[in-house]
MMTF fields as JSON, N, C-alpha, C and O atoms, coordinates in Angstrom:
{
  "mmtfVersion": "1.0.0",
  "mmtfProducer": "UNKNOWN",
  "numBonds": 291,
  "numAtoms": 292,
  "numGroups": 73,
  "numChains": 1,
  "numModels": 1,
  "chainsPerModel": [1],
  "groupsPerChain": [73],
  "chainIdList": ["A"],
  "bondAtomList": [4, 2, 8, 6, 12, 10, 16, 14, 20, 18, 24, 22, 28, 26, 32, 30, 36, 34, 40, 38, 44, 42, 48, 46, 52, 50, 56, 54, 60, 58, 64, 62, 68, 66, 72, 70, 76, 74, 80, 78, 84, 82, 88, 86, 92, 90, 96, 94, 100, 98, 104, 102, 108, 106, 112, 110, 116, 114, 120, 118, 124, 122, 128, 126, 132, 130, 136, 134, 140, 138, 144, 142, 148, 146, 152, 150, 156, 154, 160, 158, 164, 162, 168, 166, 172, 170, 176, 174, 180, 178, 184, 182, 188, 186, 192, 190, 196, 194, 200, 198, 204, 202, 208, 206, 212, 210, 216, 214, 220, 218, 224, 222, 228, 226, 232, 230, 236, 234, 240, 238, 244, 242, 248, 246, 252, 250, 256, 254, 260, 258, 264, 262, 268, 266, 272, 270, 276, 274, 280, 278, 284, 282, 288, 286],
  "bondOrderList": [1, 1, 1, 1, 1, 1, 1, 1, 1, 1, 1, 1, 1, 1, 1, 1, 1, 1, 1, 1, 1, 1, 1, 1, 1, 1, 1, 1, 1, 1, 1, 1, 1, 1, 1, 1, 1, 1, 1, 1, 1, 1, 1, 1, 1, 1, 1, 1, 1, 1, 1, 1, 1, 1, 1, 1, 1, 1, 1, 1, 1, 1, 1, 1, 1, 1, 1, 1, 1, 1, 1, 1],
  "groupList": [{"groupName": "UNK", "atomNameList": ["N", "CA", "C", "O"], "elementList": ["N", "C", "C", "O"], "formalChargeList": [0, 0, 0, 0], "bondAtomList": [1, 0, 2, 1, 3, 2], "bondOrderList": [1, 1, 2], "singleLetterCode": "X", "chemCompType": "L-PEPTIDE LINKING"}],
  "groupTypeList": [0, 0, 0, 0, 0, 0, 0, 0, 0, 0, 0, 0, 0, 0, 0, 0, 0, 0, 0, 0, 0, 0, 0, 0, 0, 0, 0, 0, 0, 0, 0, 0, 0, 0, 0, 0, 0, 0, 0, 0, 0, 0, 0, 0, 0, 0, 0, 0, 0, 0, 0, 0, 0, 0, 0, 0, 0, 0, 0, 0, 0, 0, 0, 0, 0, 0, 0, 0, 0, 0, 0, 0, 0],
  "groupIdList": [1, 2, 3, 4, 5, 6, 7, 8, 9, 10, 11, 12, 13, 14, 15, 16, 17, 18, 19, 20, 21, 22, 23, 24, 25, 26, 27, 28, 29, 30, 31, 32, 33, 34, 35, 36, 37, 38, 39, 40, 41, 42, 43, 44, 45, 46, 47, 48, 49, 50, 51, 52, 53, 54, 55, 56, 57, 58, 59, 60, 61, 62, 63, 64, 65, 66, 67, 68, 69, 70, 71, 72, 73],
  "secStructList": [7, 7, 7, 7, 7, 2, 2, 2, 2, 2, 2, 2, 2, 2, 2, 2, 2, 2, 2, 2, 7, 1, 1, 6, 6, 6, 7, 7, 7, 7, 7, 7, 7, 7, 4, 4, 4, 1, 4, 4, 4, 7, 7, 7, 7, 7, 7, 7, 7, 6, 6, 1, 1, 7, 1, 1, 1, 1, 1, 1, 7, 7, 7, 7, 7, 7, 6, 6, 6, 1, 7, 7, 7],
  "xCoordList": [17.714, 18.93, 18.634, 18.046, 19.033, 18.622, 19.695, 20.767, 19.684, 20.44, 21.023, 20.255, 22.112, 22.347, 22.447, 21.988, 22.63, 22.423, 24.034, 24.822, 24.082, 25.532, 25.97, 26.877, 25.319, 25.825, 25.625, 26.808, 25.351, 25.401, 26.8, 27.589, 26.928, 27.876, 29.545, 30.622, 29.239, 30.43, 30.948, 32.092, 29.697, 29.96, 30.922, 31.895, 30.434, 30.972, 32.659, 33.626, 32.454, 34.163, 34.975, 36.095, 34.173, 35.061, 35.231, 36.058, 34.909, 34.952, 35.679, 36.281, 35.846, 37.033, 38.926, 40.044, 38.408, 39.474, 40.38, 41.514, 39.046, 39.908, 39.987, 40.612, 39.502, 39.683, 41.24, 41.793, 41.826, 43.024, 44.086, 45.303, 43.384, 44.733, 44.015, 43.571, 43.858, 43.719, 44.168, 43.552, 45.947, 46.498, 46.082, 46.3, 45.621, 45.418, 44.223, 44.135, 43.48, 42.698, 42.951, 42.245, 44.214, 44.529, 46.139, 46.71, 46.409, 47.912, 48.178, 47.531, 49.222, 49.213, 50.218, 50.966, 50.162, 50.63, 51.534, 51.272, 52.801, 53.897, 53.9, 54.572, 53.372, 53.52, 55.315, 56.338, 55.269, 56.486, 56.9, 56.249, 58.056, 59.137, 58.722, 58.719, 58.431, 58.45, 60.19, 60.913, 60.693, 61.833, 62.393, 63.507, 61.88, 63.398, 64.109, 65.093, 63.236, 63.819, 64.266, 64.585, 64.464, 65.532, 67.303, 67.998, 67.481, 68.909, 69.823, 70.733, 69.525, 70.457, 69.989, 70.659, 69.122, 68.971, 70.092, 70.208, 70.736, 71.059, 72.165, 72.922, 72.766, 74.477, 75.384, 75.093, 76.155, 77.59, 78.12, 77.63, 79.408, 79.89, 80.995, 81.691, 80.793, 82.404, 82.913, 82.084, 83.97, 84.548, 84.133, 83.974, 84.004, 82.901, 84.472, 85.419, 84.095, 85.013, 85.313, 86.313, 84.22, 84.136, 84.234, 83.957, 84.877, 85.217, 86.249, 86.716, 86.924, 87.593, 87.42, 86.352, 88.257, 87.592, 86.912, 87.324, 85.893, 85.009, 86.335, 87.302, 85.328, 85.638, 85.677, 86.531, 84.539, 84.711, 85.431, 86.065, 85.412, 85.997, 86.563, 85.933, 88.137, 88.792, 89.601, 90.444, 88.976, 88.995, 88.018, 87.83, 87.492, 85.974, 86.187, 86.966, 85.115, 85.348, 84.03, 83.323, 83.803, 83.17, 81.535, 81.293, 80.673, 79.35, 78.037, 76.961, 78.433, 77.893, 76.725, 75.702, 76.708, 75.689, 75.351, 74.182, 76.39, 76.138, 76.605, 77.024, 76.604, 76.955, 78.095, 77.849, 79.384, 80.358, 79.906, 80.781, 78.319, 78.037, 76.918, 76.626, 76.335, 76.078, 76.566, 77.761, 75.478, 75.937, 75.97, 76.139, 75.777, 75.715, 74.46, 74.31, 73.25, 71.839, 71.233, 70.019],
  "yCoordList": [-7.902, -7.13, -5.726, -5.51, -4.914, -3.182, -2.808, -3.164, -2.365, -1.371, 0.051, 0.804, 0.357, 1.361, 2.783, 2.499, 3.646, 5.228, 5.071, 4.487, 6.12, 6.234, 6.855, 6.328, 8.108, 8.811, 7.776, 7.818, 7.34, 6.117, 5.432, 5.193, 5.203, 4.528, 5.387, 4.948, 6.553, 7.345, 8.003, 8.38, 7.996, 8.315, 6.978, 7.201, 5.707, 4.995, 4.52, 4.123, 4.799, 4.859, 6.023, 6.043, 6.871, 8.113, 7.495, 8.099, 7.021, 6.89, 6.009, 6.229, 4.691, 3.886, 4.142, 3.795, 4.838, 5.6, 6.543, 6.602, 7.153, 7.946, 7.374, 8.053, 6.205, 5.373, 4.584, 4.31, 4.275, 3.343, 4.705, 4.673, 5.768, 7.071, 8.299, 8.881, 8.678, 9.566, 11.136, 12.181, 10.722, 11.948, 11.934, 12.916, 11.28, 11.589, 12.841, 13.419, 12.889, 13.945, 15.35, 16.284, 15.557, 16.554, 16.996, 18.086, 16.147, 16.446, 18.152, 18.641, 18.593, 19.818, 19.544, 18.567, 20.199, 20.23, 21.464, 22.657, 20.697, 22.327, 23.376, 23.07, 24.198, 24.884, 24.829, 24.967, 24.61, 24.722, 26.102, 27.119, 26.003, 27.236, 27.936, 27.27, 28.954, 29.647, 29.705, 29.566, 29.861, 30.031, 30.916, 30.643, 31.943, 32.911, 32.657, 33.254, 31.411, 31.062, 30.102, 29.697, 29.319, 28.113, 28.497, 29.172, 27.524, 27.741, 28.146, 28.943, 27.468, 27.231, 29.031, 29.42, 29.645, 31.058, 32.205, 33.323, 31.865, 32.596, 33.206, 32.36, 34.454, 35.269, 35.138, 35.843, 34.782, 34.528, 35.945, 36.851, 36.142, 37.559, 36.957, 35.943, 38.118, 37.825, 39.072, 39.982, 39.32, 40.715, 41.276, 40.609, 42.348, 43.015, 43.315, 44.1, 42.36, 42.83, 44.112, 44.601, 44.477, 46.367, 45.749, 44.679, 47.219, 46.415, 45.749, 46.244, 44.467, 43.939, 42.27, 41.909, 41.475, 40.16, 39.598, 39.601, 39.052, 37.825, 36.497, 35.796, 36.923, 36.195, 34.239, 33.391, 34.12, 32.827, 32.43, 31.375, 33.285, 32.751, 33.924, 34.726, 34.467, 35.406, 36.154, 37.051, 35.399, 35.834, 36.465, 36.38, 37.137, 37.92, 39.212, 39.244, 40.096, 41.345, 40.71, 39.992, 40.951, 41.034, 41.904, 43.102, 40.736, 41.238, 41.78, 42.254, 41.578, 41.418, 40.716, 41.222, 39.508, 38.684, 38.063, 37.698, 37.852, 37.379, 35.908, 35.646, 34.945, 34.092, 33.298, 32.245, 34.054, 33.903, 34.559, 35.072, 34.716, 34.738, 33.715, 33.229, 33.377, 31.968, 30.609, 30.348, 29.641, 28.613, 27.608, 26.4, 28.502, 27.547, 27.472, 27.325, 27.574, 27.45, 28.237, 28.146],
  "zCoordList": [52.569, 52.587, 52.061, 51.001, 52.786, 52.083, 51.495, 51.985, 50.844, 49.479, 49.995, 50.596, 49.812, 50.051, 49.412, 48.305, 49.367, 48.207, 48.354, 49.098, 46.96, 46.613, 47.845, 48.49, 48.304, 49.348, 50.549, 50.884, 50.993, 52.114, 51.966, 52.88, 50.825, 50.159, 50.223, 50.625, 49.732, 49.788, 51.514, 51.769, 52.579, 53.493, 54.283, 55.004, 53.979, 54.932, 54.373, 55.023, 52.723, 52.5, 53.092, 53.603, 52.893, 53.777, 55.588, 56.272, 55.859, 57.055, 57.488, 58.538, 56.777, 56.783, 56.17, 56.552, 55.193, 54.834, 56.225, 56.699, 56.433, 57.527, 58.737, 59.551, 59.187, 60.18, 60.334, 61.399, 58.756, 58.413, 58.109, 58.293, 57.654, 57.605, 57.914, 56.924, 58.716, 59.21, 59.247, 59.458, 58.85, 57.896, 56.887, 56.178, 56.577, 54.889, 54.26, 53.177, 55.427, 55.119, 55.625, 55.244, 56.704, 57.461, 56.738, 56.742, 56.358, 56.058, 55.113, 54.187, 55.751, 54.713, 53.237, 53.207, 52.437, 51.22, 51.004, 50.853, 51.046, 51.102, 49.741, 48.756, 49.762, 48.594, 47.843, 48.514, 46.438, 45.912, 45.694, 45.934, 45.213, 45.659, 44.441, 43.406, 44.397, 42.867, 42.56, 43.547, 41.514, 40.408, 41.194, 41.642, 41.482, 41.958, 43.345, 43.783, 44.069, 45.487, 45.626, 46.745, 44.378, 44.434, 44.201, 43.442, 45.469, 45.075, 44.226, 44.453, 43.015, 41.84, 40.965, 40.009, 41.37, 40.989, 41.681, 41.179, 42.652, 43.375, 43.073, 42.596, 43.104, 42.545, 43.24, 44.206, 43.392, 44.042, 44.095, 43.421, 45.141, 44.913, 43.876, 43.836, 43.05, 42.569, 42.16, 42.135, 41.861, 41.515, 40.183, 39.16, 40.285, 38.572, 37.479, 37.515, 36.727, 35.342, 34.75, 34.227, 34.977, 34.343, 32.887, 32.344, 32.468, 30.827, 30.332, 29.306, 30.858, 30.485, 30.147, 29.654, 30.362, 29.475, 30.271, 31.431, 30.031, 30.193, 31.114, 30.818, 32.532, 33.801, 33.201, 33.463, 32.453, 32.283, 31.045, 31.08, 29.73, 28.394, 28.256, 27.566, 28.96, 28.826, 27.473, 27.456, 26.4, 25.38, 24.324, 23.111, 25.395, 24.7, 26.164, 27.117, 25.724, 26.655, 27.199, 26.492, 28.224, 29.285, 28.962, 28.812, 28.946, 28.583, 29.63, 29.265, 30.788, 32.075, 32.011, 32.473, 31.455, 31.226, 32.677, 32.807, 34.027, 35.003, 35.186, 36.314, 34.309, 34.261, 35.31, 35.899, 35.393, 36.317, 37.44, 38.138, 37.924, 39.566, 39.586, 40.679, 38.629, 38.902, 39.229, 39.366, 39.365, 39.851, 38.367, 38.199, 37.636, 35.61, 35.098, 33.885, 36.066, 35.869, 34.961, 34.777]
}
């Protein structure tokens, strides 16, 4: 019985591997979204307070923190 080398060895798993999945070695990998292109980043229109109270806790003046054109994120 002959013996095989690791690389003998690693070629014929590669080869069954890709025989039983075949995507698995071609498949692409979607890059993730960086932070500023997810949804939940995004500003809503809303009407500008200027200087008067705070759109969400109308008992404070209006800081233009942005908050009330978000989505809460």
């Amino acid at each position: 019985m002959a013996t095989m080398t690791d690389q003998e060895l690693r070629a014929l798993v590669r080869q069954v591997i890709d025989q039983h999945l075949p995507a698995a070695r071609t498949a692409a990998v979607a890059p993730a979204l960086a932070p500023r292109d997810h949804a939940s980043h995004l500003l809503l229109v809303v009407a500008d307070a200027g200087d008067g109270p705070c759109v969400i806790e109308p008992s404070v003046p209006c800081t233009h923190c942005g908050y009330c054109k978000s989505l809460g994120h």
